[in-house]
Every structure is written in C-alpha cells, then in structure tokens.
C-alpha positions in Angstrom: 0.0 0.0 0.0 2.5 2.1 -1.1 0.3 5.6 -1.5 -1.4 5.5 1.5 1.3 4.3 3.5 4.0 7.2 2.4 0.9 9.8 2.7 0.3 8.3 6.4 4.0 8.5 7.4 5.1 12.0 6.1 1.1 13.1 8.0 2.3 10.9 10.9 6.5 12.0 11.2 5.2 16.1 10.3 2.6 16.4 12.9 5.2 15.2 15.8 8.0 17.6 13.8 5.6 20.5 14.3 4.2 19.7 17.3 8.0 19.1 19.0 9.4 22.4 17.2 6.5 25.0 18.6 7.4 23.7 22.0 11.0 24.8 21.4 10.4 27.8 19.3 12.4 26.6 16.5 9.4 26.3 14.2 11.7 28.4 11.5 14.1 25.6 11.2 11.2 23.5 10.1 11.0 25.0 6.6 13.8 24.2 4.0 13.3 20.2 6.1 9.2 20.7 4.8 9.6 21.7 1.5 11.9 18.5 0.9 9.7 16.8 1.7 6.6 17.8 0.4 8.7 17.3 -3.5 8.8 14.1 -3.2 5.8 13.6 -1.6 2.2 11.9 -3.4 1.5 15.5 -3.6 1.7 18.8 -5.7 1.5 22.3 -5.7 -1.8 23.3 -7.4 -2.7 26.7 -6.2 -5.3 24.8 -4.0 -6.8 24.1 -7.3 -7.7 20.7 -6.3 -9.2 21.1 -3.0 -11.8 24.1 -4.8 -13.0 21.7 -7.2 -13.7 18.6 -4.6 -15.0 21.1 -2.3 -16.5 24.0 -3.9 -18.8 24.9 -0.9 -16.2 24.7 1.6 -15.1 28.0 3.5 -11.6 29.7 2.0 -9.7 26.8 3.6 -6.3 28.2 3.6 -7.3 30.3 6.6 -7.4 28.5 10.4 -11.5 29.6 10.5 -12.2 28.3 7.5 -9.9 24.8 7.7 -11.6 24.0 11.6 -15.1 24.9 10.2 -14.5 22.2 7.4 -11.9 19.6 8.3 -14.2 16.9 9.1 -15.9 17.3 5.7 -12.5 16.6 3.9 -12.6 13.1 2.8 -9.8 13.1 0.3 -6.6 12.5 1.0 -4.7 13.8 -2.1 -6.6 16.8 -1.9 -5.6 17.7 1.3 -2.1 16.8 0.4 -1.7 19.1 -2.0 -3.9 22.1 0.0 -1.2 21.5 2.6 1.6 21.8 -0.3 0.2 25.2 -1.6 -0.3 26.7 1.8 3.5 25.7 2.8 4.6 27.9 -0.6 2.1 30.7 0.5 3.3 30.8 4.1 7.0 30.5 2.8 6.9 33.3 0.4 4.6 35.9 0.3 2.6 35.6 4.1 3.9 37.5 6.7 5.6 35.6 9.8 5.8 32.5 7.9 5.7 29.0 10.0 6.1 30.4 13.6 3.0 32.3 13.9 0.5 31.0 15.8 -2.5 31.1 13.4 0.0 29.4 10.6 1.3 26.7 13.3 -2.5 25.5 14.4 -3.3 25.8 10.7 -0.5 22.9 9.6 -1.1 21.3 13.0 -4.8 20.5 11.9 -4.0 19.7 8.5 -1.3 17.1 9.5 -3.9 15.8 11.9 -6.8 15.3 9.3 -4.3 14.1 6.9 -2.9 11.3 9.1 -6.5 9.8 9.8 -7.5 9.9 6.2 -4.6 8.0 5.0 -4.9 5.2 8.2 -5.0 1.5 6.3 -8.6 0.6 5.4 -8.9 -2.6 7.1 -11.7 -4.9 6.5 -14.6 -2.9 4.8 -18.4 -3.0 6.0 -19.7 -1.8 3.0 -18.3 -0.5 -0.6 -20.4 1.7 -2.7 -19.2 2.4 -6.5 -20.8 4.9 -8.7 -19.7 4.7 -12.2 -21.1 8.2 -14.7 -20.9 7.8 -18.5 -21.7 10.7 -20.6 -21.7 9.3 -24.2 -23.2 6.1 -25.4 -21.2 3.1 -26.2 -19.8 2.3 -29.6 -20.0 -1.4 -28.7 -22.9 -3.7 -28.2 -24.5 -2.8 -25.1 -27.6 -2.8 -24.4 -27.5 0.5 -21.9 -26.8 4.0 -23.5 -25.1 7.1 -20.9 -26.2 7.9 -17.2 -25.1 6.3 -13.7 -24.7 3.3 -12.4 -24.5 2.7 -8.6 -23.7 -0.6 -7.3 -23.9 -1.2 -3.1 -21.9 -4.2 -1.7 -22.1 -5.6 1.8 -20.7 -9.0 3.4 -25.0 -10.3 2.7 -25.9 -8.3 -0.7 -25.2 -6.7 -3.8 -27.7 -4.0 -5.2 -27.6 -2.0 -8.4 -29.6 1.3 -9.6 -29.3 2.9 -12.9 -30.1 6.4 -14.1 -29.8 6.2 -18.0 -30.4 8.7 -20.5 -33.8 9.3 -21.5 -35.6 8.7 -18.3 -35.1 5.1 -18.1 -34.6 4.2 -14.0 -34.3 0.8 -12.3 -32.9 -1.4 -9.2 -31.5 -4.6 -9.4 -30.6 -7.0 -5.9 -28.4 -9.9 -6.6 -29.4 -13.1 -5.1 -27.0 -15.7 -5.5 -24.2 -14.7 -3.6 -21.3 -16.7 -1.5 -20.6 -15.3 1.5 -16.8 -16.6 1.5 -16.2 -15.0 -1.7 -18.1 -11.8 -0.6 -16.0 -11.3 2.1 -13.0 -12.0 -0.2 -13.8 -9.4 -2.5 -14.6 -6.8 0.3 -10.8 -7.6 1.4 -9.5 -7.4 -2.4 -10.9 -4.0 -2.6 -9.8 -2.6 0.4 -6.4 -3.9 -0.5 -6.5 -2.2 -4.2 -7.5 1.1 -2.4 -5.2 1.0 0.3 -2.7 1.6 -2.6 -4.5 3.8 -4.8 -3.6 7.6 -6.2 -6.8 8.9 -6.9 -7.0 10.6 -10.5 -9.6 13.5 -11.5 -10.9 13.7 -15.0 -13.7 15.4 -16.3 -16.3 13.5 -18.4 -16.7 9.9 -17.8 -15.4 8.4 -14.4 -16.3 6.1 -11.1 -16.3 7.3 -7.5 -15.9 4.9 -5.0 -16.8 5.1 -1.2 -15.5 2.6 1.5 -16.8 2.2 4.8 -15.1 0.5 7.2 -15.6 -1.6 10.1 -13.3 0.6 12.3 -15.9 3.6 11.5 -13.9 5.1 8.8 -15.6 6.9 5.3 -13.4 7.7 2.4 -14.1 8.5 -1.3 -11.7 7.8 -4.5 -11.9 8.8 -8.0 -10.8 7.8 -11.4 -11.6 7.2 -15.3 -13.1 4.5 -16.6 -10.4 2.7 -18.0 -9.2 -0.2 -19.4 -5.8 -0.6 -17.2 -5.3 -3.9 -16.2 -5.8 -3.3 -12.7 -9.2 -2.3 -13.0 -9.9 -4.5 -15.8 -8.7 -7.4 -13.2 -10.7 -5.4 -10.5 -13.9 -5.1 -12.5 -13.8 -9.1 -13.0 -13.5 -10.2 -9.5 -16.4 -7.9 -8.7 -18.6 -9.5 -11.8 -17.3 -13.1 -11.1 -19.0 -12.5 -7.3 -21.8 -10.9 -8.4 -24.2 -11.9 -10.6 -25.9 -8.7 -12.1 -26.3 -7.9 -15.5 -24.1 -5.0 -17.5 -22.1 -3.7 -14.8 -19.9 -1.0 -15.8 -17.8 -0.6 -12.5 -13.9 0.9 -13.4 -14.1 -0.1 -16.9 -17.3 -0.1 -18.8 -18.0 -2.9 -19.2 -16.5 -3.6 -22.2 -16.9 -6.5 -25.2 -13.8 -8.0 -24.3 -12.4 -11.1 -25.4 -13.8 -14.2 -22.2 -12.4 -17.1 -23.9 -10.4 -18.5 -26.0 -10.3 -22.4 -27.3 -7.5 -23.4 -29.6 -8.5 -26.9 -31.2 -5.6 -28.8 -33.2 -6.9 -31.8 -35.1 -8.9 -33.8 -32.8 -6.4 -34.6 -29.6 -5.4 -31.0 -28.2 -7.5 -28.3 -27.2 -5.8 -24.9 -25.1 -8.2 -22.9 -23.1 -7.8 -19.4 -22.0 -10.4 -18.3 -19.6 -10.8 -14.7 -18.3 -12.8 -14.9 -15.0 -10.8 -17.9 -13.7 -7.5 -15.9 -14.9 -6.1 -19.2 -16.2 -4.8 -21.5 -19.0 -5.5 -25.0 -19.4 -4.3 -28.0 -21.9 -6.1 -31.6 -22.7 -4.6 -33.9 -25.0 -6.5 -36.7 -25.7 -5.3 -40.1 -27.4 -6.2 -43.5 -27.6 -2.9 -44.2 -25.7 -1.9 -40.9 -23.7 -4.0 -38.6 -22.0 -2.9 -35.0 -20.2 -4.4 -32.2 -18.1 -2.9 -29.0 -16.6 -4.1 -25.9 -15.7 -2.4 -22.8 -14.3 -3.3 -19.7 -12.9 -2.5 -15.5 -12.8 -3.1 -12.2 -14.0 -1.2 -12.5 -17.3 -4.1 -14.9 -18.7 -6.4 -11.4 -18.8 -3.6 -9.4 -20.4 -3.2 -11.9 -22.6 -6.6 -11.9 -23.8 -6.9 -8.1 -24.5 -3.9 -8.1 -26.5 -5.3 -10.8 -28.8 -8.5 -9.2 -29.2 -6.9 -8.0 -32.7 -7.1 -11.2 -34.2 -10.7 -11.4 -34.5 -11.8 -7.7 -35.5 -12.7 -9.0 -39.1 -14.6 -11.9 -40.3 -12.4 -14.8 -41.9 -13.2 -17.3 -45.3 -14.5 -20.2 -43.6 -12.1 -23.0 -44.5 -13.7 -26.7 -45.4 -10.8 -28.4 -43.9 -9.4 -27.1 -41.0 -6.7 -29.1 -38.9 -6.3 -25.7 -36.5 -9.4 -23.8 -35.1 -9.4 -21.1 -32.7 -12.6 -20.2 -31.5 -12.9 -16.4 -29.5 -16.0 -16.0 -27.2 -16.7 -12.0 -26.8 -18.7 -11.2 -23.5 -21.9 -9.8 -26.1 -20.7 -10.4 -29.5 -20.9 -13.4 -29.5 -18.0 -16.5 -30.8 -15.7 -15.5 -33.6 -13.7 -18.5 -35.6 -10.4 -18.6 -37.0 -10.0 -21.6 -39.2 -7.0 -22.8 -40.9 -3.6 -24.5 -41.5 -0.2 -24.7 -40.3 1.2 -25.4 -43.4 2.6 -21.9 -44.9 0.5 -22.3 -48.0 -3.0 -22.2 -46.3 -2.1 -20.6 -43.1 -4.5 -19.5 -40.6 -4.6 -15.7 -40.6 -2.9 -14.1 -37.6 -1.8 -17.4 -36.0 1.7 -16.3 -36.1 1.1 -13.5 -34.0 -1.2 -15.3 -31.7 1.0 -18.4 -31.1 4.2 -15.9 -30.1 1.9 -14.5 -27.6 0.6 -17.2 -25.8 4.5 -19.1 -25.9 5.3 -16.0 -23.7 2.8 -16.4 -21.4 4.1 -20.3 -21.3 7.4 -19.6 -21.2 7.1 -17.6 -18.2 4.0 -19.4 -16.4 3.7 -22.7 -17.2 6.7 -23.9 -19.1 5.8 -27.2 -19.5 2.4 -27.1 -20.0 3.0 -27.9 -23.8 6.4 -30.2 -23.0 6.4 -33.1 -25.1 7.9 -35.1 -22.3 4.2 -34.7 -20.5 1.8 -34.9 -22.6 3.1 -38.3 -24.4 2.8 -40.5 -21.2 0.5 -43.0 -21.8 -3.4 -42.8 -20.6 -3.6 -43.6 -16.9 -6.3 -45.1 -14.9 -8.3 -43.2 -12.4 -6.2 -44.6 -9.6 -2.7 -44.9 -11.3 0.4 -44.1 -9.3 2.9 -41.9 -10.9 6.6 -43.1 -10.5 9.9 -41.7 -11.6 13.8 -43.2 -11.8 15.9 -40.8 -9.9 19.9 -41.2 -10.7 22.5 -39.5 -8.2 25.5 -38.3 -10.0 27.8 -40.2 -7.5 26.0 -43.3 -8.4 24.9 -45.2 -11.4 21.6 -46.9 -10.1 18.5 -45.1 -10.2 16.3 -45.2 -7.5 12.4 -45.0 -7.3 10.0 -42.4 -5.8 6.3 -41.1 -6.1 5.3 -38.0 -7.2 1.8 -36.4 -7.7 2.6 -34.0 -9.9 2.3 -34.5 -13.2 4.0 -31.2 -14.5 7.5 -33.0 -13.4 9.1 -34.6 -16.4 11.9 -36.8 -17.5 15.0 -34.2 -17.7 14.5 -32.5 -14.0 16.1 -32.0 -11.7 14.5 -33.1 -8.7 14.9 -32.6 -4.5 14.2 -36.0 -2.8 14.8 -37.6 0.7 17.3 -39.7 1.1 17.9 -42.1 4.4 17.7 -38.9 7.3 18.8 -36.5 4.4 18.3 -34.8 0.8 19.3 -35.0 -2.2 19.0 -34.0 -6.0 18.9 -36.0 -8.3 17.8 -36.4 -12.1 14.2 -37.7 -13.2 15.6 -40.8 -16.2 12.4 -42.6 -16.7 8.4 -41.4 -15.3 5.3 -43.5 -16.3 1.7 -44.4 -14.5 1.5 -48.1 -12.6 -1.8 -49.9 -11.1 -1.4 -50.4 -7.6 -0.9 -53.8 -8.2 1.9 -53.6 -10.6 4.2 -50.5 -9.3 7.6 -51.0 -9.9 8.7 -50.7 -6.4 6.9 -51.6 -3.1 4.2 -48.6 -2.2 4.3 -48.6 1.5 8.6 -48.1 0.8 8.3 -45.9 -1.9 9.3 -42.0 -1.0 7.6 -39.1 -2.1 9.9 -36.6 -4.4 9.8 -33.2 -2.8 9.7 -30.8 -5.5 11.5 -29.5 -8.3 15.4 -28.4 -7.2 16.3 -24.8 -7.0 19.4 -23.2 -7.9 20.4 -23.8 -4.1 19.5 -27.4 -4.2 22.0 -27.8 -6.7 24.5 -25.7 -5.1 24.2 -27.6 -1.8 24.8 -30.7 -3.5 27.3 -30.3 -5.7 29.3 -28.9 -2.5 28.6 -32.2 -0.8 29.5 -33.7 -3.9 32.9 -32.1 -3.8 33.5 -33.4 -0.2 32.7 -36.7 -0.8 35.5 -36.9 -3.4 37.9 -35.5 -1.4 
C-alpha cells in the first residue's frame, strides 16, 4: 500500500516535527526540512486548485476559520495533500511571519492531523459503494446508453440502480451470492485502495466510497479505464456478483472471455478470463494429459489478442487448426485454418508468439512433449519416476503427484535422514498392483530443485570426493 502508507508517514513524522518544534520555538528551522519533503511527496503544488474543485462549498480553507469549520468534511486525501503543499509555498513566500505564527502553526497542525487519519490502512470494509457516470453512449454492443450506475456491496448483498439517459430508472438486488467470496472481495478492494492515487478527469469516471468496520468513510476517484488493474478489478467484482451489464472501473467492455485453440482432434488450449487461467487436454487412444495454471497475465493476454478477431475470416472446409474467440456480447468468432505456410491461418503467427510467452514464463511445461506423451492412466494410477545421483549409477524410485514433473528434472528428494537431488531418467503411470517398487517403501519426491539445491549438492558432492 504504497500511497497510503507514504501519505500516512510524512502526515504521521510532520505532525510530531511541528508539534515538538512550537514547544522549542524553532518552528523556522522546520522550513527548508518541509519543503523537501513535500517534492517528493504523493502531492503537488496546485494553487489549491484541487481542493476548490472537490469542495466547492467549503469556506476559504487556507485560513485557520475556515480549515476548523470544514476539516471533518474533507474526505480526500490527495486533496488535502496538496492544499497542505500550496499553503506551505504561500506561508514561505509571500505571508507575513511564515511558519512560527501561531495562526499558521494551528493551521498545519490541523492539516497534518486530518491528513494522518485519512490515510490510516482501510482494514476490512463493511460496506463498498461504487458509482460509475458515463456521458456518451457506447460504440460497442450494449444494451445500456449514458447515465449512472451505482452498485452497493455488503458481506449479505449486492444492489444496483441505474439512471440512464432518457428517463429510463431501475434497481437490481443480486441473489445468489457466497458469503466466502463476498467477504473476499470486500478484502480485495480494500487492498486495491489502500494503494491507490486517486485521478480527477472530467467526463466519464467512477467514485468509490469505502466504509469501514473501524468507522472510517473515504471516497476515490478515477476514469473509466481499461488498465489492467481495473480490468482485473472489474472481474472479481462481476465473477461474485451476478448482475447484469455492470460498468464498475471499466465499462463494461466486449472484451475477449475465452479463448479455445482446437488442433486436429487430440489437443485443445483454453484461456479463460474470470478464472485468470490456461488449461491443456490432450486426448489419445494411448496418452492422456491435463494441466491448468493460474494468474493475471491470462487477462492481459486476452486483451492483447483481441486483434485477431476484429474482421470476419473465409471459412475453411478443412481445418486441422481452429481457434474459436467468445466475446462477452458479441458473440463467438472463428479462426480456421492451416499450419502449413500455403494455407495458413490468418494471424496465428502473432497469436502463437503470444501465448508461448505467457508459457514460457507461467507454465513452461504445460506444452512439453515429455508430458503430454505419457501413456493414458487409470483413475487410480500411481505416478513413479527413476531418480539417478551423479555419485552413483543406479537409479532409485520415488512417487510424485505431480504431473507437470518430467523426465529431464532435476528433482529434490529424501534420502535415508537427508536430501538430495537428483535427475528424473524414466516417469510412467502403474496400477497399484503392478508398481515397480513396493508402495508402502516408496518415497515421495519433494519438489522441483532450486538453484540452491544444486549448489548444496554439488558442494557435498565435492566433499565426498575429497
């Protein structure tokens, strides 16, 4: 919580500055040490531009009256950081007495205080409202034209009213909803705002209002955008709850919610937006394979393939690669075609470098030969590997239950009282009846070695040779 916290320590270490200086009367040796700090601070100098706009009712709050009429109206952190900024130039240059007059000193002193229980951690959240304004109609295939959306979220419900343009009013309650992943979603967004800069734009935007359990109220602000952030943010909130067309942080954009790569009639890819993950099944008469990971590059992915599909294709009579796209209101798009050069599917090249990327650095083995060729396993199958020591020419057998480990690694096992590593030479699937060593003797392999492994036992290694 990076924002918050650095707004929360420079409110937190200025207040006792101030308040430790008036009692010595050295309040003038406070300034050069300030305006450091205030540079590279969240904050700016804006003529108290901010603070006007977000309160444009409020009393001239750059005089002591008019900040202690209004302090406990202020609600926004980042404007209050920078009101305290622009008063710090005006006392420092052009006010007379600067600092160490009283007025100036109770002034900062009340800022600092308001400041430092605004930017307090969040902590679990009671309730969450959102309000999301958009002035111009989409371009894509909505069904719900400009206006305001409100959406209310509790621990035990989930409510939604919309104001849209030309009169048209309604309220929706959802009524399906898990309390474990309620709460869970409560946390997520009190984590995402306990490290969030607000941002001001005119025209379309969301403002968001948290209310904690501990009794605090706070407001944020910010576009509608497609950043991945509040794309990702905008997707745990629809996967939870189950309400039609919600615009939230991002609009509630057509974006791209699946994606199925078919090749020939054994392997099928899957990219899936709400779960955030990829997943591979390879089905053949004699081997069978199925892996799935997890993580936020799976939604980036999918925007940045959205590309592929913006115009229709020829449809292709024989096909050995398809790649079916399922848009959340558009519908499914189809890419059909080849991998021979001749007859290649359009835009596969750029799609396959892509997705390797995301496989490369996610799930490097998800398409590794050495996996998916195993042979088809019962469901109760054992899977057992041949582990060889480099000090000794036997291999040894151990369990493992996962199947992403493959003949090549380098593997951490137990050994007698100890560990080891050693190198996976042979992996299949065994009935119970027909392993190749005794179950009940048969050791567990405890993961894939790390750089440290290795370094551990290649030192012991060393010794033993001497």
């Amino acid at each position: 919580m990076k924002h918050r916290a650095a707004t929360h320590r420079f409110a937190s270490t200025w207040l006792t500055r101030f308040e430790a200086h008036h009692a010595t009367n050295t309040l003038t040796t406070l300034a050069p040490q300030l305006k450091e700090a205030l540079v590279t601070s969240p904050f700016k100098m804006d003529a108290y531009a901010r603070v006007k706009y977000m309160y444009p009712v409020a009393p001239a709050l750059n005089t002591l009256a008019g900040l202690t009429a209004y302090a406990d109206h202020i609600d926004d952190a980042l404007s209050l950081g920078n009101l305290i900024y622009s008063q710090y130039e005006w006392v420092s240059q052009w006010a007379w007495g600067g600092l160490e007059t009283e007025d100036n000193y109770q002034w900062f002193v009340l800022a600092l205080a308001r400041l430092e229980v605004l930017s307090r951690p969040l902590g679990p959240l009671a309730a969450f409202t959102l309000t999301s304004v958009a002035t111009d109609s989409p371009s894509q295939p909505l069904p719900a034209a400009a206006g305001t959306q409100t959406l209310k979220l509790t621990p035990n419900t989930a409510t939604l009213t919309s104001q849209l343009s030309g009169g048209d009013s309604r309220s929706e309650t959802a009524t399906t909803l898990v309390a474990e992943a309620m709460d869970a979603l409560l946390l997520r967004l009190s984590q995402y705002f306990d490290d969030y800069q607000d941002q001001l734009v005119p025209g379309d935007g969301w403002t968001a209002e948290v209310h904690t359990t501990g009794g605090q109220t706070r407001r944020f602000y910010g576009p509608l955008s497609w950043t991945p952030a509040q794309r990702l943010l905008s997707d745990a909130i629809r996967l939870v709850v189950s309400l039609p067309h919600l615009w939230l942080f991002d609009r509630d954009p057509d974006v791209l919610v699946k994606l199925n790569v078919q090749y020939g009639e054994a392997a099928l890819l899957t990219l899936k937006r709400n779960q955030a993950a990829i997943s591979y099944v390879s089905e053949t008469p004699a081997t069978s394979v199925a892996l799935t990971v997890t993580g936020s590059a799976v939604p980036a992915l999918l925007d940045e393939l959205t590309f592929a599909f913006d115009r229709p294709q020829p449809r292709q009579s024989q096909a050995d690669l398809v790649v079916n796209a399922t848009f959340r209101y558009s519908g499914m798009k189809t890419l059909r075609g080849n991998l021979a050069l001749a007859d290649q599917l359009t835009n596969w090249p750029t799609i396959a470098y892509k997705i390797g990327q995301v496989l490369a650095a996610n799930a490097p083995l998800m398409l590794d030969p050495r996996i998916f060729t195993r042979h088809r396993p019962a469901p109760d199958d054992l899977l057992y590997c041949k582990v060889l020591f480099h000090h000794d020419g036997q291999a040894y057998s151990y369990r493992t239950s996962d199947p992403s480990i493959a003949v090549g690694d380098r593997v951490l096992v137990p050994v007698g009282t100890n560990q080891s590593v050693g190198t996976i030479v042979a992996m299949d699937y065994y009935a119970k009846d027909r392993v190749p060593y005794p179950l009940s003797k048969t050791k567990e392999v405890l993961g894939l070695a790390t750089p440290r492994d290795w370094f551990i036992h290649d030192e012991e290694e060393d010794d033993d040779d001497d």
